[in-house]
C-alpha positions in Angstrom: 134.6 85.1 40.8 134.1 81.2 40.6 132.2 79.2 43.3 136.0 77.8 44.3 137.3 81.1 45.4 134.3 81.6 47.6 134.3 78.6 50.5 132.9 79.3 53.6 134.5 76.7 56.4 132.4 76.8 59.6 131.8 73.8 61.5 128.1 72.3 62.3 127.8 74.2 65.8 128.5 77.3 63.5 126.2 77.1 60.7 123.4 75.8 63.4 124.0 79.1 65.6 124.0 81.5 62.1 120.5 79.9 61.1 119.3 80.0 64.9 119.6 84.0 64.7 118.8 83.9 61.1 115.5 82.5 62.5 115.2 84.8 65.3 115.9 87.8 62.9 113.2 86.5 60.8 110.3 85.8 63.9 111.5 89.3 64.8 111.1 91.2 61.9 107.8 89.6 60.6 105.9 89.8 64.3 105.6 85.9 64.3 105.8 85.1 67.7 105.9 80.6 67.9 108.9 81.1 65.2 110.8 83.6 67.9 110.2 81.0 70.7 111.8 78.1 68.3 114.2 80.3 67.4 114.9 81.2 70.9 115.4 77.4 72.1 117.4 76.8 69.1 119.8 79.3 69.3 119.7 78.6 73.1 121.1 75.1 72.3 123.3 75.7 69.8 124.7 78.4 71.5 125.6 75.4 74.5 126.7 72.7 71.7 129.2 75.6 70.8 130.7 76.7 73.6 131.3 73.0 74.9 132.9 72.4 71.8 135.2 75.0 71.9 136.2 74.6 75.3 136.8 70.8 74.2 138.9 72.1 71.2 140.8 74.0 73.5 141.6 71.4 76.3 142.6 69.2 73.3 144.8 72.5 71.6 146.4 73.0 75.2 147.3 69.3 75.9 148.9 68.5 72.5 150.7 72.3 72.6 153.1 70.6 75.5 
C-alpha cells in the first residue's frame, strides 16, 4: 500500500477535535490532571469552531441547493 492510496481529508476543525480527545485520552490514561483540563478547554473549543462551521456549511449547502 503506497502513501497515495492512504489520504485522510478532514478539515482543520476535524483534526483539532481528533487531537483534543487524543489529548484528553492521554491526561486520562496517564493520571495527569493540568493535561485533562487543557485537553478539556481544547476540545471544548474545537468542539464550538466545529459545529458553527457545519451549520455555516449547511446554510451555504441549503441556499445554493435552490
Amino acid at each position: 500500500m503506497s502513501a497515495d492510496q492512504f489520504k485522510i481529508n478532514l478539515n482543520q476543525n476535524l483534526w483539532a477535535l481528533v487531537v483534543s480527545l487524543l489529548t484528553l485520552g492521554t491526561a486520562e490514561y496517564y493520571c495527569l490532571k493540568t493535561l485533562f483540563w487543557f485537553g478539556v478547554i481544547l476540545s471544548g473549543l474545537s468542539t464550538i469552531s466545529l459545529l458553527v462551521t457545519l451549520f455555516s456549511y449547511t446554510v451555504n449547502y441549503v441556499r445554493n441547493k435552490r
